[in-house]
VOPADREN-521076 format. One record per residue (C-alpha): y, z, x. Coordinates in steps of 0.02 Angstrom, whole numbers, padded with zeros to 5 digits, always signed. Each point is the difference from the previous one (the first is absolute). Layout:
<sites>
YZX/...
</sites>
This chain:
<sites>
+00176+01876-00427/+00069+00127-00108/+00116-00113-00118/+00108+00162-00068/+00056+00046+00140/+00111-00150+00042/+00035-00195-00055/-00100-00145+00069/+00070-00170+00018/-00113-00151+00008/+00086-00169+00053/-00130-00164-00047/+00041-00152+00094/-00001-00148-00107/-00089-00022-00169/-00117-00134+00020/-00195-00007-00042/-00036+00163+00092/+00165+00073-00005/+00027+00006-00199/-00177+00085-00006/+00045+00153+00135/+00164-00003-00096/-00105+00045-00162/-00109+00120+00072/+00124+00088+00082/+00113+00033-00160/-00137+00032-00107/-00027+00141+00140/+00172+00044+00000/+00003+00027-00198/-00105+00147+00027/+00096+00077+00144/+00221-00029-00046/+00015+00049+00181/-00069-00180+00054/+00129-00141-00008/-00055-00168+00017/+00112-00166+00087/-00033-00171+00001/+00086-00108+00131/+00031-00168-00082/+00128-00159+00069/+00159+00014-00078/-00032-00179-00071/-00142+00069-00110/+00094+00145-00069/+00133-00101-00052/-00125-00139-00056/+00044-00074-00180/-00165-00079+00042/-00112+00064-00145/-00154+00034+00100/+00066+00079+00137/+00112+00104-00124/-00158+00044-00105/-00071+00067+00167/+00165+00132+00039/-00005+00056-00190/-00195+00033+00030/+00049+00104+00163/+00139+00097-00095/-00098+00036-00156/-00137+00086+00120/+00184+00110+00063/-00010-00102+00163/+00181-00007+00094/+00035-00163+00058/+00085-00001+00192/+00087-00167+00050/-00045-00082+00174/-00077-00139+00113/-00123+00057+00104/-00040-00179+00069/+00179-00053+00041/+00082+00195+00041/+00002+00044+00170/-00110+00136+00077/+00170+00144-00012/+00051-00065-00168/-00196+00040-00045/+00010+00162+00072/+00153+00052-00091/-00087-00048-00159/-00156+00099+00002/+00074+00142+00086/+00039+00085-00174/-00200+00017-00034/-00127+00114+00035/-00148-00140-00006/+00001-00189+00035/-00147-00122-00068/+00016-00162+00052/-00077-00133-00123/+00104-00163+00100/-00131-00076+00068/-00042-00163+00127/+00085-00112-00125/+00167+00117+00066/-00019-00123+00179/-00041+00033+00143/+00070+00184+00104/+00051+00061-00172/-00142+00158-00009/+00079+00053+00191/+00162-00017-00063/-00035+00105-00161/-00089+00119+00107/+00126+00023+00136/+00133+00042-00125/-00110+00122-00092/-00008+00095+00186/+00191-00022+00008/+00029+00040-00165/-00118+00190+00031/-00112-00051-00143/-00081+00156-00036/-00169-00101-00060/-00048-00200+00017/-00135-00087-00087/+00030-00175+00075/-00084-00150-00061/-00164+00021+00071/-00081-00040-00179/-00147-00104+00088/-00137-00024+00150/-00020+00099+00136/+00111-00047+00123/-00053+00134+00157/-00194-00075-00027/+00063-00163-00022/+00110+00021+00156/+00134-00114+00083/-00010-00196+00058/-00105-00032-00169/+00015-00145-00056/+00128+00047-00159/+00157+00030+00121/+00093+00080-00152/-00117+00121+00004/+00038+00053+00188/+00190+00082-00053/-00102+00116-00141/-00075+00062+00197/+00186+00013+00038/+00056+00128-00131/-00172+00098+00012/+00057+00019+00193/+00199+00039-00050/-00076+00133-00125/-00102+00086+00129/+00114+00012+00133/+00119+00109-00103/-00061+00182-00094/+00190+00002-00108/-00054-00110-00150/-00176+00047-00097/-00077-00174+00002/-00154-00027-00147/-00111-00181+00021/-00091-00068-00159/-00126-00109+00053/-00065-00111-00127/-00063-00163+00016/+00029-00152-00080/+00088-00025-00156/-00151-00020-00106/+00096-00127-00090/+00021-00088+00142/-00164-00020+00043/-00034-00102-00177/+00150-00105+00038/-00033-00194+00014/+00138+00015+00118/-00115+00097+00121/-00146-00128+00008/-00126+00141-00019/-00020-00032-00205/+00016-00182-00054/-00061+00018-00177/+00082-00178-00065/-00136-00067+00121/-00118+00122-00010/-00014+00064+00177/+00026+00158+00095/+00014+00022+00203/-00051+00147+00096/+00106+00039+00143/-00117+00037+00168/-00151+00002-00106/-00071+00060-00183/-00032+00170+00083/+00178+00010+00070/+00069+00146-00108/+00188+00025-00060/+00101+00137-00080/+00107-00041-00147/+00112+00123-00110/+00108-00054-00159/+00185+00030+00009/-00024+00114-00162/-00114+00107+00112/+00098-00031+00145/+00158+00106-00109/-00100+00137-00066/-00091+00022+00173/+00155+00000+00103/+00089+00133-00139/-00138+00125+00009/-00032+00004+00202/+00207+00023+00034/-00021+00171-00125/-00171+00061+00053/-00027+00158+00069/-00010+00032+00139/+00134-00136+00042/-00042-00129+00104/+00073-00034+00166/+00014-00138+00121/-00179-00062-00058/-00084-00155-00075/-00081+00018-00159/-00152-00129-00039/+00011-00060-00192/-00113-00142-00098/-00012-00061-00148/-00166-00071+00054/-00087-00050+00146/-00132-00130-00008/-00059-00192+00110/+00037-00150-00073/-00175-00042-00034/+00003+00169-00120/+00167-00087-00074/-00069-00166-00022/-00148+00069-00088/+00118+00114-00117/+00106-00143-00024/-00149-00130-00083/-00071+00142-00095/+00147+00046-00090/+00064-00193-00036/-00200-00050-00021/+00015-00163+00124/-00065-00037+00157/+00131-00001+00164/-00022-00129+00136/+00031+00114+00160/+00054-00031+00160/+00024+00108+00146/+00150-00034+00130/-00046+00067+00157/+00097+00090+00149/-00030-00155+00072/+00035-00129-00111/+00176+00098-00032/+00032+00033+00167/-00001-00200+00043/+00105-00021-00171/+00136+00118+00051/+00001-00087+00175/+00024-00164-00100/+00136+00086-00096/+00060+00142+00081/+00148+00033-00127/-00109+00034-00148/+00036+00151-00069/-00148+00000-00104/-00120-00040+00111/+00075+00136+00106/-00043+00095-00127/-00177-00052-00028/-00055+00010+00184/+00059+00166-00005/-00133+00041-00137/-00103-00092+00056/-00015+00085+00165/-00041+00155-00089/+00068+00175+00060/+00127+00077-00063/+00015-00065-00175/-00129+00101-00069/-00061+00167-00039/-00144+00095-00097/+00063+00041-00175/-00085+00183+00030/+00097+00041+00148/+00178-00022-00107/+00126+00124-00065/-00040-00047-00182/-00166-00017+00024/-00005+00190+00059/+00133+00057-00139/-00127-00071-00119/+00160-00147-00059/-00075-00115-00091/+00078-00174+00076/-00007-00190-00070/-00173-00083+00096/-00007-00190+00013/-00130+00011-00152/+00130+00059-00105/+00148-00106+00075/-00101-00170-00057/-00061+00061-00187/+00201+00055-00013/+00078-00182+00102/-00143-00123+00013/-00124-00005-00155/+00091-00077-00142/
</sites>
């Protein structure tokens, strides 16, 4: 893209974890090139906020020359949508599952309505095509739903960022996989079951430099990782970095399967028999965009000296 030529506006949706992090990529971009103008979408409620946190957060967005844009996305309609991102040239969309369910078709029916000219939607995770529909995370079967929407239409430029797990997320005790307090870890399938997982930092800078590469991507997925490695290779990394020993346990397909049958409203353990069944949610590090740009990105040997080792 030749960015003399004419201006470029970038609408971010929300400002959360991943969304603050594209937001700071993409206006460090846009210092270099004026013709780039960068929008946050934010609830009215947190503009307005006299909540010092959340105000801290739109002075950080505003300092980096961010333009904040009031609206809803969870609780406007699919037209009121439209006529809110119709101003921009390129939508990302960093509202993810936590949005509720039909939310991502919603945001990516008004993006067709609205004549987008380019849609990153949030895709920021597994691969949904391998992992296919009827698995057993049902969330996951509407991320299907705007692939198909995307590809059914040749108007808007559509760009997928695949990239795993929050590698965050992988550590959290929330997640079962790390228990440090008890000193336990839990492979999902088995310790050779593999898993991609890419930081939200990376995730930003990532995102920022595939929308401006040359030649511009189009209606493709791009692969990223932060790393790529079994749990048996984490566990390992994880008691030679904190110098203890681990008490492991595997959960099997099977063992999850008959858990989510005993509790088929987990969301977790949606989650984990998902990963557990093992395609789609990983990739080889060597195969990735970065990896061939020679990007150096945050590995899960680095993420535990930085989080984990006090």
């Amino acid at each position: 893209m030749n960015h003399t030529n004419r201006q470029e506006s970038i609408l971010v949706l929300g400002a959360g974890e991943l969304g603050f992090e594209v937001l700071r990529h993409l206006a460090q971009h846009a210092d270099k090139h004026p013709s780039v103008r960068i929008y946050a979408q934010l609830r009215p409620s947190t503009i307005e906020s006299t909540d010092p946190a959340k105000k801290q957060h739109v002075d950080q967005l505003r300092a980096l020359g961010i333009e904040t844009v009031a609206g809803d996305v969870a609780t406007s309609g699919q037209e009121a949508l439209a006529a809110l991102l119709a101003p921009y040239d390129t939508v990302i969309s960093c509202i993810g599952f936590s949005a509720g369910r039909s939310t991502q078709v919603k945001i990516t029916k008004a993006v067709l309505k609205a004549e987008v000219k380019r849609y990153v939607p949030w895709q920021f995770g597994v691969d949904y095509d391998t992992i296919g529909r009827g698995s057993a995370q049902d969330v996951f079967d509407e991320q299907l739903d705007v692939r198909d929407l995307l590809r059914a239409q040749s108007g808007t430029e559509w760009l997928i960022v695949a990239t795993g797990m929050f590698t965050s997320f992988l550590f959290d005790p929330s997640f079962g996989v790390v228990d440090l307090e008890h000193d336990s870890v839990h492979a999902l399938g088995s310790w050779e079951n593999r898993v991609t997982v890419t930081t939200p930092e990376d995730i930003g800078l990532l995102t920022t430099v595939i929308l401006f590469h040359e030649p511009r991507f189009k209606h493709d997925t791009i692969f990223v990782a932060g790393d790529t490695l079994s749990y048996g290779e984490m566990a390992d990394e994880l008691e030679r970095q904190l110098g203890r020993t681990l008490t492991r346990e595997a959960w099997s397909t099977d063992h999850l399967s008959k858990a989510l049958a005993a509790d088929p409203d987990n969301n977790l353990l949606k989650y984990h028999a998902v990963f557990a069944a093992g395609g789609g949610v990983a990739w080889p590090k060597e195969t990735t965009f970065n990896y061939r740009q020679g990007i150096e990105t945050v590995d899960v040997s680095t993420w535990i000296s930085r989080h984990l080792v006090k």
